[in-house]
C-alpha positions as CSV (number, residue, x, y, z in Angstrom):
1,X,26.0,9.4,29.8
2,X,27.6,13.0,30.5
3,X,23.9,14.2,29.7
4,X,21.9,11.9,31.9
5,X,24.7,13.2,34.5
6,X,23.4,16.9,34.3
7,X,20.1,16.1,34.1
8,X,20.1,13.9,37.0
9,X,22.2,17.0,38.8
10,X,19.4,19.6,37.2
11,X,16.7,17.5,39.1
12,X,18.6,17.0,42.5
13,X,18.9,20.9,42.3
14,X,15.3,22.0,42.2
15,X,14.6,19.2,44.4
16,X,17.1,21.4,47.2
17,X,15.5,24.3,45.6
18,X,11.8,23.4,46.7
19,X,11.6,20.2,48.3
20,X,13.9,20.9,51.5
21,X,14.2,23.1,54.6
22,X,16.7,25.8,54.4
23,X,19.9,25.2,56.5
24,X,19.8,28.0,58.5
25,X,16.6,28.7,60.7
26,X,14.6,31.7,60.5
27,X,14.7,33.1,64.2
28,X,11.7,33.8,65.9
29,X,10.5,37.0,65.0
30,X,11.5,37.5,62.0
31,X,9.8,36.6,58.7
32,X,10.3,33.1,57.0
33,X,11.7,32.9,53.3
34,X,8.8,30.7,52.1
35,X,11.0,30.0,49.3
36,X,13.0,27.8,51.6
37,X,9.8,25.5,53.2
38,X,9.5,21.6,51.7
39,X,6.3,21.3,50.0
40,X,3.8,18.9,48.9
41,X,0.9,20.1,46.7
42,X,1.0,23.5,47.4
43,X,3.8,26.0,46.2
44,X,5.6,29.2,46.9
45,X,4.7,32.1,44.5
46,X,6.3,35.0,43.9
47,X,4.6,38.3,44.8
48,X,6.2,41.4,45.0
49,X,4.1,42.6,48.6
50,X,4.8,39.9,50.7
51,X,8.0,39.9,52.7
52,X,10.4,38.6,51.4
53,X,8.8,38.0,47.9
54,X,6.8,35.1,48.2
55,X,3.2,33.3,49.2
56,X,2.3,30.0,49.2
57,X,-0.7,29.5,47.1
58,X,-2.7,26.0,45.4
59,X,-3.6,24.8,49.0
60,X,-6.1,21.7,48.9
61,X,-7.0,18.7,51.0
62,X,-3.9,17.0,52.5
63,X,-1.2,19.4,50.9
64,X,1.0,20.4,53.5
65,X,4.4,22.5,53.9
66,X,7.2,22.9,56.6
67,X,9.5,25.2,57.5
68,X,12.6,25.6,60.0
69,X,12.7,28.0,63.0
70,X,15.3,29.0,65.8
71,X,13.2,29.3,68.9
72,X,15.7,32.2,71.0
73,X,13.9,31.3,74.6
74,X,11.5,29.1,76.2
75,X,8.1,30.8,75.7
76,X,4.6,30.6,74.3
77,X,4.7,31.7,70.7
78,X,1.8,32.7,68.4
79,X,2.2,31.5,64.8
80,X,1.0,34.5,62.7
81,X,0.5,35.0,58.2
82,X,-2.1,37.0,56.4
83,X,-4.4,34.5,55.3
84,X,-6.4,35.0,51.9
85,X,-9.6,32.4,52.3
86,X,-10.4,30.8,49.5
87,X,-13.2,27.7,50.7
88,X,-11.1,27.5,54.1
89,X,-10.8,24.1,55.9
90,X,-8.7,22.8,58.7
91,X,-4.5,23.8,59.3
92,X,-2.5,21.1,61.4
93,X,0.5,22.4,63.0
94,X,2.9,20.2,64.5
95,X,6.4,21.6,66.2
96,X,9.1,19.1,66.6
97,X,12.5,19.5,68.4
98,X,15.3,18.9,65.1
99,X,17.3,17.4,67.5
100,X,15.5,14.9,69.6
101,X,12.4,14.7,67.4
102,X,10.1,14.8,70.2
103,X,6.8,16.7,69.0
104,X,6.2,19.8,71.4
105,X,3.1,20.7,69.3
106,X,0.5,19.5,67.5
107,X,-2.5,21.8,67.2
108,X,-5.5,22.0,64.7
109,X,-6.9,25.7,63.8
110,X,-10.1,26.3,62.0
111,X,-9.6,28.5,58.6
112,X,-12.4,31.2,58.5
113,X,-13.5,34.0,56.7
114,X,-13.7,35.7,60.5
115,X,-10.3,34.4,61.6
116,X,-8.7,35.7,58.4
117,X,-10.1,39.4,58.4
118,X,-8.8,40.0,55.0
119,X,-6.4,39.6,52.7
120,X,-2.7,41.4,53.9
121,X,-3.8,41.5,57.4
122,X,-1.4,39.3,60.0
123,X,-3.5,37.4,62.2
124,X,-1.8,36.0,65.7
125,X,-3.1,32.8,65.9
126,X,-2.0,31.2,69.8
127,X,-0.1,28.4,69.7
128,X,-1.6,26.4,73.0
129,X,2.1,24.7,74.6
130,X,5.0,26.4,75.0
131,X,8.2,25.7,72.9
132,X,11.2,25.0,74.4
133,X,14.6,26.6,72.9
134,X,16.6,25.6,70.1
135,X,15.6,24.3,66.5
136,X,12.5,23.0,65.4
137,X,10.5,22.0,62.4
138,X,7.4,23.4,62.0
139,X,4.6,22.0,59.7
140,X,1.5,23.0,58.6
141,X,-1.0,20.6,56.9
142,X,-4.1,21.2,55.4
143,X,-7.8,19.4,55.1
144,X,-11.0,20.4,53.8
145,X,-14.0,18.9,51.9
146,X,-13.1,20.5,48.7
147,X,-11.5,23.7,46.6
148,X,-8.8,25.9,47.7
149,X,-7.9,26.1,51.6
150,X,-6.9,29.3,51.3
151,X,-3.2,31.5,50.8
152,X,-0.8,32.9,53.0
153,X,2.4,35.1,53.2
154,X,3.8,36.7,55.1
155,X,4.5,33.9,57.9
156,X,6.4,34.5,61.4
157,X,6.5,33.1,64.8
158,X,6.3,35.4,67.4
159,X,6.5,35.3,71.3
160,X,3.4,36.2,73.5
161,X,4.0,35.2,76.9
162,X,7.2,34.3,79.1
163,X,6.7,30.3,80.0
164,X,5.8,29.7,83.8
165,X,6.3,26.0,84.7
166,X,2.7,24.9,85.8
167,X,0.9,27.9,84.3
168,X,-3.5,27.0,84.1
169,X,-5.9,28.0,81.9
170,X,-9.5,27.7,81.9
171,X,-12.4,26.9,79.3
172,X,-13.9,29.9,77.6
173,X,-15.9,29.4,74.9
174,X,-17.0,26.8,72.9
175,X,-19.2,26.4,69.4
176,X,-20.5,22.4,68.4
177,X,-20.8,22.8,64.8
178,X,-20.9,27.2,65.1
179,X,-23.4,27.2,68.0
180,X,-22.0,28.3,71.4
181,X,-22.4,26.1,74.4
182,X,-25.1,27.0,76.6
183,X,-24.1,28.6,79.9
184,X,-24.4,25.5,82.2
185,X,-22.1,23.7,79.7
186,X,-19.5,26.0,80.3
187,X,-20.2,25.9,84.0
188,X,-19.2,22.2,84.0
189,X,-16.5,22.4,81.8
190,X,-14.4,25.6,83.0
191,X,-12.5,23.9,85.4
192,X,-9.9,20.8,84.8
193,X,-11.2,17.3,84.5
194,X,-14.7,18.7,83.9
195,X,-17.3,16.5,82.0
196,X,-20.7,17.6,80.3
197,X,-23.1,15.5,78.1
198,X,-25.2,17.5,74.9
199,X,-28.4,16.3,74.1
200,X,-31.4,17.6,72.2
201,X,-29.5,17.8,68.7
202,X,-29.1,15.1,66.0
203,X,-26.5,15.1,63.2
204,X,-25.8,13.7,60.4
205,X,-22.2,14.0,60.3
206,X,-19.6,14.3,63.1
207,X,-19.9,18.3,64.4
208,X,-16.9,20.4,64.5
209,X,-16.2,21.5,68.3
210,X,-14.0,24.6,68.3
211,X,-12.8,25.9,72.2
212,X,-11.2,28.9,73.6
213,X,-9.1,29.1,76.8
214,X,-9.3,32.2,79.2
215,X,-5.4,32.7,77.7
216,X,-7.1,33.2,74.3
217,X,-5.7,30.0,73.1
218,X,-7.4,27.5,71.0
219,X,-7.3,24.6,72.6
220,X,-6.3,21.2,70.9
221,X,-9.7,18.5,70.2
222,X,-9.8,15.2,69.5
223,X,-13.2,13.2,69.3
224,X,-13.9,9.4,69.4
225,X,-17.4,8.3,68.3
226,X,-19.1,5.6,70.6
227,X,-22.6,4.4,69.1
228,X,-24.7,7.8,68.6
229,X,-22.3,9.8,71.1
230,X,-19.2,11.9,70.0
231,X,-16.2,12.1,72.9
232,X,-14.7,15.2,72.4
233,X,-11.3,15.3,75.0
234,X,-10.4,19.0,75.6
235,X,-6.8,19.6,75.8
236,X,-4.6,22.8,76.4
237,X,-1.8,23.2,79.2
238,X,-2.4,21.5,82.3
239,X,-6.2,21.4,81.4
240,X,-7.7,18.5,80.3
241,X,-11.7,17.8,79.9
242,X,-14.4,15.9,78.4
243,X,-17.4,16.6,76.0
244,X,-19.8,14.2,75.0
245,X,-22.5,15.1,71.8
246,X,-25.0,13.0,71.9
247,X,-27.7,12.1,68.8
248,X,-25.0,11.1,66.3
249,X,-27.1,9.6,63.2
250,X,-24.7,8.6,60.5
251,X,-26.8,6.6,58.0
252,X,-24.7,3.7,56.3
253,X,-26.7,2.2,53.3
254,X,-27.6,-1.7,53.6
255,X,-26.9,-4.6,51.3
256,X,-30.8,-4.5,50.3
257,X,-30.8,-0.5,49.8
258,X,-31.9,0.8,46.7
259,X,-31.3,3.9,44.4
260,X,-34.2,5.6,42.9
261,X,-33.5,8.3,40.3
262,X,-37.0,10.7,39.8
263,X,-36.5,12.7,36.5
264,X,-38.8,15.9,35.4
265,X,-39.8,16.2,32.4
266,X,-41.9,19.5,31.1
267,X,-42.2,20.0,27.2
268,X,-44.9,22.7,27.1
269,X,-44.8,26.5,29.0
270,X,-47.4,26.3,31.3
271,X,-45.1,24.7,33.9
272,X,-46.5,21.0,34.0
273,X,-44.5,17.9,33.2
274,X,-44.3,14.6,33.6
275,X,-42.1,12.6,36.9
276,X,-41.0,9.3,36.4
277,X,-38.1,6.7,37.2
C-alpha cells in the first residue's frame, strides 16, 4: 500500500510537471518557460540556445499546447517564436480570459517555409483582435496532412499597437490556394461588407484562402461549402466580408464504383513488358 501511495504521488508529480500551466503568468514581453505549457502530443525539449532552455518539438496533426500570460495593458499583441519547418501545416490560436472564460481570440496562421525564414529567427506573427488586460490562456493547436508541423522556441507575446476603440482595417492581399486575387477582386473586397464571386478554376479539394489586412494582420477565415461553391467569410476587427470560389469538384465514389489495379510487368532489358489486371 505505502508503495502504490508513492507511486500514485510520483505520477501526480510529472503530471504538474508537464501536463499544467505554471501558476504564475509569464508577462507580456518577456519569454515563456515552455517547460511550464500543458501539452498533448508534442513536448518541451531541452536545448541549451533557446531562452530559457527549452523548445517544443514532435508537433503532428491535432497535438496542441498552452501556455499562461499576464497581458500588462489593453493592446494589439503579436505572438512571436523562431519556427524550425519541418512539413508545416496549420497553428490555431485561441486567447481566453482565465477569469471569465470568454475567448478574445481565435485565429488560424499558415506554417511556411517563407513565414518561418529560418531556424533561430523570431518571427512577429499579428494577432488580428486586441487583448484586453489581465490573465489569459493562450493555446496553440496544430493540423496538417501529415509529418512533423514544425518546432519552436523561443516563444513571447509582444505589443504592437496601442488599442483604439473602433479602429478599421482594410483587405490587402489575398492567395486561393498560393495564387493572388486578381486586382478587381480586391477592388470588391477592400472595403467592409464587400462580396466577390471566383470562377474559371476547378478543384478537387477545398483551396486554402490566406488574407492580409492593410494593418499587416492575417485576418481570421472560415469557409462553408454550398454545392460546387466555397463561402469564405473574411473576418478581422470591425471588417467583415465575403468570398465565394466557385468550381468545387470533390468526387465521392458510388455504391457501383469499381477499383482497377494495372500492374507492369517487364522481365527482359529492352524495356517492354507486359500490363494486366
Amino acid at each position: 500500500m505505502r508503495f502504490l501511495l508513492v507511486l500514485i504521488l510520483a505520477i501526480i508529480g510529472q503530471v504538474s510537471m508537464w501536463g499544467a500551466n505554471s501558476s504564475t503568468p509569464t508577462d507580456v514581453g518577456n519569454y515563456i518557460n515552455l517547460k511550464d505549457g500543458s501539452y498533448s502530443g508534442s513536448k518541451p525539449i531541452a536545448n541549451a540556445t533557446s531562452k530559457g532552455g527549452y523548445k517544443v518539438g514532435y508537433i503532428k496533426n491535432s497535438c496542441w499546447c498552452s501556455y499562461d500570460i499576464n497581458v500588462t495593458e489593453q493592446a494589439y499583441y503579436s505572438l512571436c517564436m523562431a519556427i524550425h519547418y519541418n512539413s508545416g501545416g496549420v497553428m490555431n490560436v485561441t486567447i481566453t480570459d482565465a477569469k471569465t472564460g470568454a475567448e478574445e481570440v481565435n485565429q488560424n496562421i499558415t506554417i511556411t517555409q517563407d513565414l518561418a525564414q529560418g531556424y533561430g529567427k523570431e518571427v512577429a506573427m499579428p494577432i488580428s483582435y486586441p487583448l484586453s488586460k489581465g490573465v489569459k490562456t493562450m493555446k496553440l493547436s496544430f493540423t496538417n496532412s501529415g509529418g512533423y508541423v514544425m518546432d519552436f522556441e523561443n516563444l513571447r507575446v509582444t505589443k504592437r499597437a496601442d488599442y483604439i476603440p473602433d479602429a478599421t482595417t482594410t483587405l490587402k492581399s489575398a492567395k486561393v490556394d498560393g495564387i493572388s486575387l486578381p486586382a478587381e477582386a480586391l477592388q470588391a473586397l477592400k472595403d467592409n461588407k464587400g462580396t466577390y464571386t471566383l470562377t474559371g478554376n476547378t478543384y478537387t479539394q477545398v483551396p486554402e484562402l490566406i488574407a492580409w489586412m492593410s494593418d499587416n494582420t492575417q485576418a481570421n477565415v472560415t469557409s462553408a461549402i454550398e454545392g460546387t461553391s466555397v463561402i469564405y467569410t473574411i473576418k478581422a476587427l470591425n471588417y467583415e466580408a465575403n468570398l465565394t470560389v466557385e468550381g468545387l469538384n470533390i468526387y465521392t465514389p458510388g455504391e457501383k464504383d469499381k477499383t482497377v489495379q494495372l500492374k507492369y510487368t517487364n522481365e527482359g532489358a529492352d524495356g517492354k513488358g507486359n500490363w494486366s489486371n
